[in-house]
C-alpha positions as CSV (number, residue, x, y, z in Angstrom):
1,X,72.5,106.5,177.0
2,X,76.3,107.5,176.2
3,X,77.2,104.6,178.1
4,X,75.0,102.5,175.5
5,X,76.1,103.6,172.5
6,X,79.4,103.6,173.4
7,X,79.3,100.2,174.2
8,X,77.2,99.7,170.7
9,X,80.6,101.3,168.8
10,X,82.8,99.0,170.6
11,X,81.2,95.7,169.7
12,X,80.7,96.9,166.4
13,X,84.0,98.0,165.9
14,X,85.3,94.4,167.5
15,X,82.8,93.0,164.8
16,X,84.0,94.8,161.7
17,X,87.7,94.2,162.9
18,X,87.3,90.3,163.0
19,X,86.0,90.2,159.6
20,X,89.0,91.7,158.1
21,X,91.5,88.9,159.9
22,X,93.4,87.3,157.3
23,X,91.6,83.9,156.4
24,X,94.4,81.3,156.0
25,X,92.3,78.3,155.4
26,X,90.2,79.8,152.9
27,X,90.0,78.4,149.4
28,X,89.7,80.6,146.2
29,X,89.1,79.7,142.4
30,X,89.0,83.0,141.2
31,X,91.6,85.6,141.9
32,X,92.9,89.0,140.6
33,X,96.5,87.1,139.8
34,X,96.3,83.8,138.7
35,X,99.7,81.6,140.6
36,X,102.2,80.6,138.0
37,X,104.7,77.7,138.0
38,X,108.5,79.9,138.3
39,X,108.7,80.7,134.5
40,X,105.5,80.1,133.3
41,X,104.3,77.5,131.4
42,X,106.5,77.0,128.9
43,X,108.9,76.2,132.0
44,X,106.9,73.9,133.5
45,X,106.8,71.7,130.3
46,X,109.9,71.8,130.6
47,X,110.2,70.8,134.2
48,X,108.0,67.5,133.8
49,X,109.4,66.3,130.7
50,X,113.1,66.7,132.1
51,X,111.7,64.6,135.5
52,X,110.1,62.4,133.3
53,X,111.0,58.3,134.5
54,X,112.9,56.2,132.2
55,X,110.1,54.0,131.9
56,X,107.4,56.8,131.4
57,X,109.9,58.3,128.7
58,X,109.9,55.0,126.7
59,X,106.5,54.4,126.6
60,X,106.2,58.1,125.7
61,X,108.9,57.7,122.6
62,X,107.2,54.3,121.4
63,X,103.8,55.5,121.2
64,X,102.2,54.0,124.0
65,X,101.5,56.9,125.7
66,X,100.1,60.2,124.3
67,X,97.4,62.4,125.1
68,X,96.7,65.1,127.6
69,X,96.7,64.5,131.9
70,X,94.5,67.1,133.2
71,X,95.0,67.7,137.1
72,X,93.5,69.6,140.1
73,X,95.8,70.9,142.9
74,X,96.0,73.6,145.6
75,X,98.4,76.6,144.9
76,X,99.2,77.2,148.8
77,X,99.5,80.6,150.0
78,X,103.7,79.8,150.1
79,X,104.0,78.7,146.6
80,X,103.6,74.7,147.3
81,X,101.4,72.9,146.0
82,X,98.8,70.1,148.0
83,X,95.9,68.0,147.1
84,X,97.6,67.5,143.5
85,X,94.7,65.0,141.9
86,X,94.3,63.7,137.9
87,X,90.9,64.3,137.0
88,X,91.6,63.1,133.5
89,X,94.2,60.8,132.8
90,X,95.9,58.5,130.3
91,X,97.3,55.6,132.2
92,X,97.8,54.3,135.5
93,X,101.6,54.8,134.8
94,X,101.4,57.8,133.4
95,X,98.9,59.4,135.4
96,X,101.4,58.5,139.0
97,X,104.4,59.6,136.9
98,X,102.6,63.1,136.6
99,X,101.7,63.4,139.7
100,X,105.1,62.4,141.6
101,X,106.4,64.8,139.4
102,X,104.2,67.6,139.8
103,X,105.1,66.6,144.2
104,X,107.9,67.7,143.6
105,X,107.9,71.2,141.7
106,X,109.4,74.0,143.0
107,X,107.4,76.8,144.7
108,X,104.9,78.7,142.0
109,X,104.4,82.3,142.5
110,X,100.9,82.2,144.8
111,X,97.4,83.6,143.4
112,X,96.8,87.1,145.0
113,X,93.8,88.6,145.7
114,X,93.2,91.3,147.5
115,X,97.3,92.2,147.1
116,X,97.5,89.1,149.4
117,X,98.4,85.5,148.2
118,X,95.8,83.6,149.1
119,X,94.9,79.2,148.7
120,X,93.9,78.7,144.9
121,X,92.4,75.7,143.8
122,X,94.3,75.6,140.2
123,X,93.8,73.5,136.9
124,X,95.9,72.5,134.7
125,X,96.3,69.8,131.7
126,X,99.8,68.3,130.7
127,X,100.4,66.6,127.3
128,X,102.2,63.8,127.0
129,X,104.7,62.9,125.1
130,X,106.5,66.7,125.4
């Protein structure tokens, strides 16, 4: 009977132990700290409109272009970001321009949860012109 619940403990305890293992694939939309672009906001407004193409810019300062690109992306657990998408866009032009530029930002500050960064699937719309 010892024997038994001994060996009861022990799976248990192997049970409990690989449900705590750090999940790195895992995909959160809600976390206790939201990730933010090195800055904040106000930064990264800063950051697309200085990385802005020539092209985009003049289309932007002529009046072709002007409303709001909204995009989905991945806030990975290192501060990079993946899957960047435009769920709402302006142009064709304007729409590639954000996203090549948004490829290339440096590392956010990852969501945490948990006191751990974890994935965040993120949201965010950019106005255009800046």
């Amino acid at each position: 009977m010892k024997k038994l619940l001994f060996l009861a403990l022990l799976l248990f305890s192997i049970g409990v132990k690989a449900q705590t293992v750090d999940d790195t694939t895992r995909l959160y939309i809600r976390v206790e700290v939201d990730p933010v672009f090195p800055g904040g906001y106000d930064m990264l407004n800063k950051f697309v409109k200085n990385n802005l193409s020539s092209d985009v810019k003049n289309n932007l300062n002529s009046g072709n272009i002007s409303g709001m690109v909204i995009l989905n992306f991945v806030v990975e657990r290192d501060g990079s970001l993946t899957n960047i998408k435009v769920i709402k866009g302006l142009t064709k032009e304007a729409d590639d321009e954000v996203i090549r530029i948004m490829s290339k930002s440096p590392k956010w500050k990852p969501g945490i949860k948990n006191n751990r960064p974890v994935r965040v699937f993120y949201t965010i719309p950019i106005r255009l012109p800046m």
